[in-house]
Structure formats: structure tokens, C-alpha cells
C-alpha positions in Angstrom: 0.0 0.0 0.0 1.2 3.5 -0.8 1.8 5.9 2.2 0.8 9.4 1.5 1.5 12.4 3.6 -0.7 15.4 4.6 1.2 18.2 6.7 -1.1 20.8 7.7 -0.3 24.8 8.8 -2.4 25.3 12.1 -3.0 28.8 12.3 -5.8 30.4 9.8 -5.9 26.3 8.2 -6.9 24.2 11.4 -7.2 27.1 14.1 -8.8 30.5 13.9 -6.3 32.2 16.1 -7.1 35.5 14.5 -8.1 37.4 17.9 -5.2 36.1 19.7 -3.0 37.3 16.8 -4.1 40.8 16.9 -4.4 41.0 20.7 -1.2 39.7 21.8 0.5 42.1 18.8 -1.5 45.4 20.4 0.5 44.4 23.4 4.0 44.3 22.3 3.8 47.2 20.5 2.2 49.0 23.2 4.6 47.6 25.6 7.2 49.5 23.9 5.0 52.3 23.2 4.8 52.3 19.6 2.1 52.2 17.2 0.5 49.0 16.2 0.4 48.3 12.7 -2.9 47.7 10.4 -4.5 44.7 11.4 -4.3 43.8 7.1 -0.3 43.9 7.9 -0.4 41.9 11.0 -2.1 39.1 9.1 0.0 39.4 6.1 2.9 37.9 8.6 1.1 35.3 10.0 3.2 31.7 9.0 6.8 33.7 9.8 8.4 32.8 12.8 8.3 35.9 15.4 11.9 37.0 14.8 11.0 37.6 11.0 7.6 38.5 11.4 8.6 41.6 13.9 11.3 42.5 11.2 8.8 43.0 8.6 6.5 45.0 11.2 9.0 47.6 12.3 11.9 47.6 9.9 13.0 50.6 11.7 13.0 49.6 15.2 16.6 47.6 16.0 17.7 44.4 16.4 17.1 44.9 20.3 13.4 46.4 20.0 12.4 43.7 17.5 13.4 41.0 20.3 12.0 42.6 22.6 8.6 42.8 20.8 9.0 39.1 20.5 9.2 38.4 24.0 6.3 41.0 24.6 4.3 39.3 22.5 4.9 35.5 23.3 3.5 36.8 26.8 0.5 38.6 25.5 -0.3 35.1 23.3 0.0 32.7 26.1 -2.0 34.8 28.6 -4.7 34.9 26.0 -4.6 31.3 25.4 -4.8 30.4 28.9 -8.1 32.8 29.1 -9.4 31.1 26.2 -8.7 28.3 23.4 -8.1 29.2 19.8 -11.4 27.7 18.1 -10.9 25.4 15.6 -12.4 26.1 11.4 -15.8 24.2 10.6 -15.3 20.8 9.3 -11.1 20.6 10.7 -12.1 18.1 13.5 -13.8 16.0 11.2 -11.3 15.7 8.4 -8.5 15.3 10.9 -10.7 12.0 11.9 -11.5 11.0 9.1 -7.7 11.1 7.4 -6.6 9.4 10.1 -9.0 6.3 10.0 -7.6 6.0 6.3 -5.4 3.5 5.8 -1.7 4.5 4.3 -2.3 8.3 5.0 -0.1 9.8 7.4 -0.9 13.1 8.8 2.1 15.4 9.8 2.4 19.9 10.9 4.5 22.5 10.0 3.5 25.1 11.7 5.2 28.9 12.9 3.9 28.0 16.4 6.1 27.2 19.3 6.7 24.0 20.6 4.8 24.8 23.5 1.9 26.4 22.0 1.9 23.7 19.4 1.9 21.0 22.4 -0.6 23.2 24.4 -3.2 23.2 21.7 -2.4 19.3 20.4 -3.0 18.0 24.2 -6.5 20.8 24.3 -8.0 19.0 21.4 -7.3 15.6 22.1 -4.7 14.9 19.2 -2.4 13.3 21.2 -0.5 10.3 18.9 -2.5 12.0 16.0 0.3 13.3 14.0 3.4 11.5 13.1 5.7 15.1 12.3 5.3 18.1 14.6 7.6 21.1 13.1 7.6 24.3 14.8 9.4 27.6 14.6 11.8 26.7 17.1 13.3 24.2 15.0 13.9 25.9 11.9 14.3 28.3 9.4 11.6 30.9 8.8 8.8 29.5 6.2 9.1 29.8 3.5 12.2 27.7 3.6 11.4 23.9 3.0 13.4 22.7 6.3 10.1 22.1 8.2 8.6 20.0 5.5 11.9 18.0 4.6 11.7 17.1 8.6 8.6 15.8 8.1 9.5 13.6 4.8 12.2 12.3 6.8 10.5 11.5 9.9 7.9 9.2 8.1 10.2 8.3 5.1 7.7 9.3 2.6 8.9 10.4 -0.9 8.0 14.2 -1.9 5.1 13.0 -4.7 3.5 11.4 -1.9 2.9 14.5 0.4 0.5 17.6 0.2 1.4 20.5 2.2 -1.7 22.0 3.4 -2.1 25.8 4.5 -3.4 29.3 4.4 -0.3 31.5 3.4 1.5 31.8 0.5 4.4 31.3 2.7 3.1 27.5 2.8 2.5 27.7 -0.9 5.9 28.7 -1.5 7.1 26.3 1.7 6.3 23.4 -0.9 6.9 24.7 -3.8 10.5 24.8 -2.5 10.3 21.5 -0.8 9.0 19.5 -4.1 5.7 19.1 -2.8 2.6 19.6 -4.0 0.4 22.8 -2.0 -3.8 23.1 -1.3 -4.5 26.4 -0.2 -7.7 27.2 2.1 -9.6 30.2 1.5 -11.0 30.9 4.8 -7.6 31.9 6.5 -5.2 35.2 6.9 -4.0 35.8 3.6 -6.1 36.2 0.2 -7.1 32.8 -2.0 -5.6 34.8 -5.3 -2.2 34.3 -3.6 -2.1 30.8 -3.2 -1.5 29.2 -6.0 -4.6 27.4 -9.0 -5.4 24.6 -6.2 -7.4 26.2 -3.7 -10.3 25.2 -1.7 -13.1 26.5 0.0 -14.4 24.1 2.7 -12.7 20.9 4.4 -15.1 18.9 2.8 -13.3 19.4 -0.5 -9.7 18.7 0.6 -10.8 14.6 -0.4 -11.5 15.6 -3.7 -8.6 17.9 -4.3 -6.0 15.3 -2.9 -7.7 12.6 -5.5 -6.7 15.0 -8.1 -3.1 15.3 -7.0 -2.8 11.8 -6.1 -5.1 10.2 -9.2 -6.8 8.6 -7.1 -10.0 10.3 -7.8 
């Protein structure tokens, strides 16, 4: 039996993290007393780890300020976690049960998370054992350079035409591209469906049909 691989993005694919986002970035910029940028740019970044995300927010601020609105804002997240969980996108429960349950698909994530936010959220929802990769930021490069997804190929020792990188970003898009997989885009996340690429998809109840087509399996 062929063994394919599925490695999801969790925020703005599995998770609508959207209001932590934007409150824990209003309070490391006003922790340092600076203006917090459009709420179109702070979305724009979501997928890059911090370090690179806060570069591309204030460009002007120095090396010191932009690690300092890192810190500043990994607090702000993690108090808003605790307070309340992330909800997760219609229909991602479902699919994530439903993959799993099918035989020779192996479901792995590449995420910009934190190893602890990433393990905070896997043990909230029950996902324990569910996936057999776990990338985070901490780990690697930036998206979108391929490392996370080459971890994941290796982990499970599947080849590259037998993996779909899943995600909201064209960070991911580009993430496979660069890795030699193929992408699926979701329209419902942070950055607009025009930049990700001609295989797109609206609902999780289409992500079946649209890994048939890649796979021909349909």
C-alpha cells in the first residue's frame, strides 16, 4: 500500500487564532510604546516565525526592540490562550478524523507555532499520537524555507510526490513549492485565496476531492 502524507499549517488552516494574533500584537507594541500596525499587515505575517515577522512589522525599530517585541508578545499570546482556546475552522475536527482512520495516510504539521503552543493546543483538542511530524518555529528556518517540511519527509520516510502541504499562506505555498511538494491552499484563512496558487479550496469537505486529483486517485 502506498503511504501518503498530509502536513497541515495550524494557524488560519486548522485554528482561527485570529483574535489572539491581533491582541497579543497590540501588546507588544504597546509595551514598547509604539504604534500597532494595520490589522491587514499583521495578518500578512502570520506563518513567519516571530523573529522575521517583527522585522517585517517595524523595519525601523533595531535588532534589540524587534526581540524585545518578540518576548512581549509571546507573553501577551500565552495569557490569551490560557483565558481562552483558539477555536478550531468548521469541518477541521472531522477531516482530521477521518484522514486518520484511512489506511496508508499519514498526517504530519508545520507550523510557525512554538513547541509549546503547538503541544498546548495538540494535548487541548485531544490529538495526542494524531500526527506522526510536529515542526515548529523553534526548530527551523523561517517559512518559506522547506526545512520544516523536509523534517517531516524524513521523519515518516515518505517520498516528496506522496505528500501535500496544506495551508493558508503563500508562505506555505511557497514552503512546498521549494520543498517539491505539491500545495492546497484554504480560502478561509489570513492571507487572500488569489495568492495561493490554482489549487485552492473552499471548505474541508473538498480537501478529499482535491488530494484525488493530485494523487489520481480520484
Amino acid at each position: 500500500m502506498t503511504r501518503r502524507l498530509i502536513i497541515f499549517d495550524v494557524d488560519g488552516t486548522l485554528v482561527d487564532s485570529q483574535r489572539h494574533i491581533l491582541t497579543a500584537m497590540d501588546g507588544a507594541f504597546g509595551a514598547l510604546g509604539l504604534s500597532v500596525p494595520p490589522r491587514a499587515q499583521v495578518l500578512g505575517i502570520v506563518g513567519l516565525s516571530l523573529p522575521v515577522a517583527m522585522a517585517e512589522l517595524a523595519p525601523e525599530q533595531d535588532a534589540q526592540a524587534q526581540a524585545r517585541l518578540v518576548a512581549a508578545y509571546k507573553d501577551t499570546f500565552t495569557a490569551e490562550r490560557a483565558a481562552a482556546l483558539s477555536p478550531l475552522y468548521p469541518g477541521a475536527a472531522a477531516a482530521l478524523d477521518a484522514l486518520a482512520q484511512t489506511d496508508g495516510v499519514v498526517l504530519a504539521i508545520a507550523t510557525g507555532k512554538s513547541r509549546r503552543g503547538l503541544d498546548h493546543l495538540v494535548a487541548a483538542h485531544g490529538w495526542d499520537g494524531r500526527f506522526a511530524s510536529m515542526q515548529v518555529a523553534d526548530d527551523h528556518p523561517s517559512k518559506p524555507h522547506p526545512s520544516m517540511i523536509a523534517a517531516c519527509l524524513r521523519d515518516t520516510g515518505i517520498a516528496q510526490a506522496q505528500a501535500v502541504m496544506v495551508g493558508d499562506t503563500r508562505f506555505d505555498m511557497e514552503m512546498a513549492q521549494a520543498a517539491g511538494v505539491a500545495g492546497i491552499g484554504v480560502s478561509w484563512g489570513y492571507h487572500p485565496a488569489a495568492s495561493l496558487g490554482p489549487r485552492v479550496i473552499d471548505s474541508f469537505d473538498a480537501l478529499p476531492g482535491a488530494l484525488a486529483e493530485i494523487w489520481g486517485t480520484a
